[in-house]
C-alpha positions as a printed Julia matrix, in Angstrom:
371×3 Matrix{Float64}:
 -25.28   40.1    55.75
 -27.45   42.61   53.93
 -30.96   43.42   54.94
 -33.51   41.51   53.34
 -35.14   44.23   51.74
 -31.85   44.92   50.33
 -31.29   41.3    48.96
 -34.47   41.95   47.19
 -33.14   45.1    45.1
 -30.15   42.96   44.4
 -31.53   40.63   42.55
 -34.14   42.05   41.25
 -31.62   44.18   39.58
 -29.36   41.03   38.74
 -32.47   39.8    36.96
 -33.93   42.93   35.31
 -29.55   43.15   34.08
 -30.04   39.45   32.88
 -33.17   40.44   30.78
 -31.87   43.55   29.54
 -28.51   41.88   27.84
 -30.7    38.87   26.4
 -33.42   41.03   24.53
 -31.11   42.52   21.86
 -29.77   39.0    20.65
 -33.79   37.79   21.07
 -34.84   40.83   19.12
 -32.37   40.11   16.5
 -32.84   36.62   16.04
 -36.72   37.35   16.0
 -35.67   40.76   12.94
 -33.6    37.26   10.81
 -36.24   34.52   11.54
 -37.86   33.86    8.18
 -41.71   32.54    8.27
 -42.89   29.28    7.88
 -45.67   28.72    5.37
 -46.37   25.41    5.62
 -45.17   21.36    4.78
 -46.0    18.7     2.67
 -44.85   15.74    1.98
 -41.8    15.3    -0.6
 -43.35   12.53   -3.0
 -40.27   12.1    -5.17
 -37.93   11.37   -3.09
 -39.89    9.54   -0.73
 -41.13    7.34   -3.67
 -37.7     7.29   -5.71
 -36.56    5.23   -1.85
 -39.71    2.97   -2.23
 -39.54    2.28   -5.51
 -36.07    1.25   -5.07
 -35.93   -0.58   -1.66
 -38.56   -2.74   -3.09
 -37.07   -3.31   -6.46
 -35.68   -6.99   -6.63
 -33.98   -6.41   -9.7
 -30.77   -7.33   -7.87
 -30.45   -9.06   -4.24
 -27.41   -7.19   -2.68
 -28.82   -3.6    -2.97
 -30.33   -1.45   -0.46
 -33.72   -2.1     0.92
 -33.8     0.56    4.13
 -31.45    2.22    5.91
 -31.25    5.05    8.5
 -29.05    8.57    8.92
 -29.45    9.6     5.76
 -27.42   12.38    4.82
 -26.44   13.74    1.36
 -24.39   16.01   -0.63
 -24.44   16.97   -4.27
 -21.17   15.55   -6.12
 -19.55   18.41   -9.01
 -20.91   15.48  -11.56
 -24.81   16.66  -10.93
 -24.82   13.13   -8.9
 -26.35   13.45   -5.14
 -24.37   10.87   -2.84
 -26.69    9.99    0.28
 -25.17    8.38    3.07
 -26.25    5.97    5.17
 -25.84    4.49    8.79
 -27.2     0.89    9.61
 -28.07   -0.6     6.14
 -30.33   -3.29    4.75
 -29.3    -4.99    1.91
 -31.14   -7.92    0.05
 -34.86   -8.84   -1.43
 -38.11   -7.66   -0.34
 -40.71  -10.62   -0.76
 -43.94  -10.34   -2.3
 -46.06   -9.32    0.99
 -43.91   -6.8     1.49
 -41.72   -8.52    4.3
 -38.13   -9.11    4.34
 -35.92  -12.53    5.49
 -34.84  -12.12    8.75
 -30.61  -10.82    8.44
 -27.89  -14.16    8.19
 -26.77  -13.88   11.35
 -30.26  -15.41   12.39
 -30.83  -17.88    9.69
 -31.96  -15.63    6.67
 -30.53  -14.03    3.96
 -31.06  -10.2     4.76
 -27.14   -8.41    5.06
 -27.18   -5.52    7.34
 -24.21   -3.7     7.13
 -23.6    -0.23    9.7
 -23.64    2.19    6.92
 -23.31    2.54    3.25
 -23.77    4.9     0.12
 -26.65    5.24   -2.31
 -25.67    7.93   -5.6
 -28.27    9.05   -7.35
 -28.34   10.19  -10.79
 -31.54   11.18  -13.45
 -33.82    9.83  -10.68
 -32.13    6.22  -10.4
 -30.41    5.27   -7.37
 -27.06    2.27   -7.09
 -25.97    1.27   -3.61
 -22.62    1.25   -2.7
 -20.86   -0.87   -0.16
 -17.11   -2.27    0.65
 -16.67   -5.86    0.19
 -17.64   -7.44   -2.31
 -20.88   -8.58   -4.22
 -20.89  -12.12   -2.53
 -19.96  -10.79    0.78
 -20.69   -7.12    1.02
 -18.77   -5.01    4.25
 -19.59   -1.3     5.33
 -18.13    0.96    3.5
 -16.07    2.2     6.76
 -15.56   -1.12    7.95
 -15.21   -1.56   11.88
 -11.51   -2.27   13.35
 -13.15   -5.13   14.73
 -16.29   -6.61   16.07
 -16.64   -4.73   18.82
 -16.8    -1.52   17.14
 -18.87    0.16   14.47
 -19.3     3.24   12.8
 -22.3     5.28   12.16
 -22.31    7.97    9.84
 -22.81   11.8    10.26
 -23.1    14.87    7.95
 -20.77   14.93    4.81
 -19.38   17.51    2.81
 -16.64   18.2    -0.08
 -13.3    19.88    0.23
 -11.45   20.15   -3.0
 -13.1    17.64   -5.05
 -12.87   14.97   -2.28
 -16.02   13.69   -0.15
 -15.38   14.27    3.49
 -17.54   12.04    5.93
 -17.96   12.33    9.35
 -18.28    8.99   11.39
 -19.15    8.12   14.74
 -17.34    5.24   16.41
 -19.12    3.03   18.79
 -18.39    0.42   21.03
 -19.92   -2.5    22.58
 -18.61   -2.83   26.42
 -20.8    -5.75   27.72
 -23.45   -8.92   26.85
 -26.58   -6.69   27.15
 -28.43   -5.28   23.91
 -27.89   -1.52   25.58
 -24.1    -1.92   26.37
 -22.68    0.24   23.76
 -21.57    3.63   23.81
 -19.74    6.52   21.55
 -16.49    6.36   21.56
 -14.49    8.82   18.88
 -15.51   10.95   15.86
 -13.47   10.7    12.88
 -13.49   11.98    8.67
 -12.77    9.35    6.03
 -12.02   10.94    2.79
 -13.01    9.29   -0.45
 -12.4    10.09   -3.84
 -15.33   10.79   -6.13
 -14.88    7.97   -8.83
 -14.45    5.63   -6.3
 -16.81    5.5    -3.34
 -16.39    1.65   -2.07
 -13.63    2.41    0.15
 -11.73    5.39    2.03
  -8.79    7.29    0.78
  -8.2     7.74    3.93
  -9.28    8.28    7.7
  -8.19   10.8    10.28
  -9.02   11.39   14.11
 -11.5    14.24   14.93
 -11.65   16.14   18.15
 -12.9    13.35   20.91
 -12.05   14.39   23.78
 -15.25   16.43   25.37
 -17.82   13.7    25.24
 -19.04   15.6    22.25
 -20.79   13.62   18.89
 -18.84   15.9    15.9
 -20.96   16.07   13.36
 -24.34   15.91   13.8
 -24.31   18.46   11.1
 -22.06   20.87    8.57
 -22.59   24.44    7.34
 -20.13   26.57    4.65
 -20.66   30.08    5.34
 -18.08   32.63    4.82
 -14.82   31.84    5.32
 -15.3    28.73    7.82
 -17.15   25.82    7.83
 -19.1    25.3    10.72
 -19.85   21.8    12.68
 -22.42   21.5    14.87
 -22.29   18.39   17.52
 -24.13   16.41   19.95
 -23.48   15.95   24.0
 -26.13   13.28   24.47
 -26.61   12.59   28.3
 -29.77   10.09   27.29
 -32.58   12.46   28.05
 -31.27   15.31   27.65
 -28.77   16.52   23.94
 -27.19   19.52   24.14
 -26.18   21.23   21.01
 -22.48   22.3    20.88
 -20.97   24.62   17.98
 -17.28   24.4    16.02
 -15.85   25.91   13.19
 -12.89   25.63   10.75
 -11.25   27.66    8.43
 -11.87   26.34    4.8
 -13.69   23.82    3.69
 -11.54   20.66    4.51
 -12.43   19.23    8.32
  -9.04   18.45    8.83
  -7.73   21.96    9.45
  -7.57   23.97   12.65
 -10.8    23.49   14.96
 -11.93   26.61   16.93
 -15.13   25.62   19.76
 -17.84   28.21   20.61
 -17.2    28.63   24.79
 -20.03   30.14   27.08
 -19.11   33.88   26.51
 -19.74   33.41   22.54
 -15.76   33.75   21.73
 -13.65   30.89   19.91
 -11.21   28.52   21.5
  -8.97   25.65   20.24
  -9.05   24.13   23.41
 -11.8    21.16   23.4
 -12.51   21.41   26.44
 -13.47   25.04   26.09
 -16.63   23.83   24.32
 -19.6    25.23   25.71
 -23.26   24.06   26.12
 -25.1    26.18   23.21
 -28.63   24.96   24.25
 -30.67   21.53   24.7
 -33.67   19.87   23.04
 -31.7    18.92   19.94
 -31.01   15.22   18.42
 -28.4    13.41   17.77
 -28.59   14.65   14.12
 -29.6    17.59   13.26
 -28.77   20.68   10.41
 -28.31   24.33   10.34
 -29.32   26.32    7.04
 -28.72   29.43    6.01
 -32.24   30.73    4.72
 -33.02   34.08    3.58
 -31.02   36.89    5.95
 -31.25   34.27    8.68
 -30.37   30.82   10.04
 -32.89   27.69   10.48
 -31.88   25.04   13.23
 -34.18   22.35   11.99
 -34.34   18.89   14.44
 -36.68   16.7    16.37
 -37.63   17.82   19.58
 -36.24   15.92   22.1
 -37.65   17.9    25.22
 -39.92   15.64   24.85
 -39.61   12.04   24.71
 -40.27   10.3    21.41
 -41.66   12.96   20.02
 -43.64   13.32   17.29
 -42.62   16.96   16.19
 -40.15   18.52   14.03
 -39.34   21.93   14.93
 -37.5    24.56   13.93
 -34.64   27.55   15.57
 -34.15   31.3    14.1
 -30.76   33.13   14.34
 -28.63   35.92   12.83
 -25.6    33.97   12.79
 -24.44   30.22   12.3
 -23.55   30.34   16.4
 -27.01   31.28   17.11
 -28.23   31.67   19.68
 -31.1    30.22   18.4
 -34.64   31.46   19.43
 -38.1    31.29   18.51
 -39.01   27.51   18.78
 -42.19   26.5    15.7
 -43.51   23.38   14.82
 -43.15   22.19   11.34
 -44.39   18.85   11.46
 -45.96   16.42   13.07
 -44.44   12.73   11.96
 -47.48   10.43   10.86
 -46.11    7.04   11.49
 -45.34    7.46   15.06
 -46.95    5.51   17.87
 -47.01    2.06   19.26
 -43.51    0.47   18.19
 -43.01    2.87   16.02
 -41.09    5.78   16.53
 -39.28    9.06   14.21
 -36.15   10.6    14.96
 -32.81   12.43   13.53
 -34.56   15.44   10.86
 -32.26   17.24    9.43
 -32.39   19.09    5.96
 -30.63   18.81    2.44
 -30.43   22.32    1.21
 -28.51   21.43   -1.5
 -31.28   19.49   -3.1
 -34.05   21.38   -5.37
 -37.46   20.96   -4.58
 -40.89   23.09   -3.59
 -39.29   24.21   -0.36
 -36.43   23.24    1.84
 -35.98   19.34    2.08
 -35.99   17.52    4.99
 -35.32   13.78    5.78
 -36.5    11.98    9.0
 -35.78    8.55   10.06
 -38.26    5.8    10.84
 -37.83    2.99   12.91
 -39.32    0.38   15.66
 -38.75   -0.85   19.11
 -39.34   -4.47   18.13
 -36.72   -5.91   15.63
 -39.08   -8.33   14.12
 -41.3    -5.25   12.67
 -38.69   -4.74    9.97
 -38.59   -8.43    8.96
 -42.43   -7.66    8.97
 -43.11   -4.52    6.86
 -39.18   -3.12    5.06
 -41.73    0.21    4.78
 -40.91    1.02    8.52
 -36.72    1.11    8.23
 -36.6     3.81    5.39
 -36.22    7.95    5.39
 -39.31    9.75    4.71
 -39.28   13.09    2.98
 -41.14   16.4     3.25
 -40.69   20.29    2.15
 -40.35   22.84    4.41
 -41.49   26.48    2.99
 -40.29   29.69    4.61
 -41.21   33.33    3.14
């Protein structure tokens, strides 16, 4: 056994070695990071999703939703996509019947579509008018299927979906339990052209967000242990999710072995995006090292692997407290505005607030501006 003094040297060396090898990828990310200048609240959108959750023009259309995701279709439409789903009337005081499975009239449905053209919105849904369904309906009722990013590959709309499944009596006794793509063609959005298994196998969420850049697309997943999310990082070639998957490891190479799939950092949510913004890359999510946070915050890097550095606060969510808490930002670069746009989720620990107030169970909107 060495000396003591000798242990010493040895790791302060090991240490000083560990330093030396992070700075140039911290001094890099810190040369790409772009500045933050400020946020405000996006007032279209966020009223365009007001205006129309409260519209009772018809009874079987969206009235709040969460995941929110969106893509803009070659027709100038946007298509948003939704997880859990409200669909129905809002009553006068602003309150909403409680959903038919206790009594009322409220549908709620595990996710859906909204398109959006020339500032009016139509919901979409599978099923029919009478008897609306999701629009990737569950195998059976044991299992559901939340939605993740979206993108397109060759004119059709890829989506991502979680599958979930209920293992037991109790309100909490659910878990993940595969990621898939359905594929659906642009003119017709009510139902899948088709649906095809994902990588699964890691106890990884795929994807919690997408990113074309170059020749790859990149998709960017979830390991949620409960308190703790750690970010993990694929890629494939094209633009299409169903080619060959490659998985960022812990020595920053590429492996088509799942398993391979490395750890990239923690404090991210379960959704979550990655933009390419000026000669850099923005990791924009809610900070979960912290719990129920409040704050929005934001990730510089070089390159769509990261890593990603340089932690800032962009916003502090309004509406949280009490019951009440945000989660999931993410942002829609692909959607014009004063700034980059980013969506966060609302929601509330007692299940009678949304029969209560249908303002709570809606996305909220702000702009994000970098220099």
């Amino acid at each position: 056994m060495p000396p003591k003094r000798n242990r010493s040297v040895v790791l302060s060396l090991i240490l000083f070695l560990a330093l030396f090898l992070q700075a140039p990828a911290a001094a890099a990310a810190a040369d790409c990071a772009p500045s933050f200048l400020g946020s405000s609240v996006n007032q279209r959108l966020t009223t365009l999703f007001t205006t129309y959750g409260n519209d009772n023009t018809r009874h079987d259309d969206w009235t709040g939703a969460d995941g929110t995701y969106s893509v803009r279709l070659p027709s100038g439409r946007e298509l948003w996509v939704f997880s859990d789903t409200f669909l129905g009337q809002v009553n006068p005081d602003g309150s909403r019947p409680p959903v038919v499975e206790e009594g009322g009239t409220t549908v709620f449905i595990n996710n859906s579509f909204a398109v959006e053209r020339d500032g009016r919105l139509r919901t979409i849904t599978g099923g029919t008018r009478d008897e609306p369904e999701a629009v990737m309906p569950p195998r059976d009722d044991d299992h559901w299927f939340w939605a993740g990013d979206v993108t397109l590959a060759g004119g059709i709309v890829e989506v991502t979906y979680q599958e979930y499944e209920r293992f037991g009596d109790g309100p909490w006794d659910w878990r993940w339990h595969r990621n898939v793509v359905a594929r659906f063609a642009q003119g017709r959005l009510d139902r899948p052209l088709s649906v095809h298994d994902l990588p699964s196998g890691n106890g990884v969420a795929w994807a919690s967000g997408l990113l074309k850049d170059g020749d790859h697309t990149y998709v960017y997943g979830v390991e949620d242990l409960g308190a703790t999310k750690y970010m993990h990082i694929a890629r494939v070639k094209g633009h299409s999710l169903l080619g060959t998957w490659e998985f960022l490891t812990a020595d920053g190479t590429w492996s088509r072995n799942e398993t391979d799939s490395a750890r990239v950092m923690a404090g991210v949510a379960n959704e979550y995006s990655v933009t390419k913004v000026g000669d850099g890359y923005v990791l924009i999510t809610h900070d979960t090292t912290e719990a129920l946070s409040a704050r929005i915050v934001a990730y510089s890097s070089c390159s769509p692997a990261g890593p990603f550095t340089g932690k800032q606060l962009l916003y502090t969510t309004p509406e949280t407290g009490g019951n009440i808490f945000t989660y999931n930002a993410h942002a829609h670069p692909g959607i014009a505005s004063d700034g980059l746009v980013v969506s966060y989720n609302v929601n509330s620990f007692v299940n009678t607030d949304h029969y209560r107030d249908v303002s709570i169970y809606r996305p909220r909107f702000i702009d994000v501006r970098f220099g």
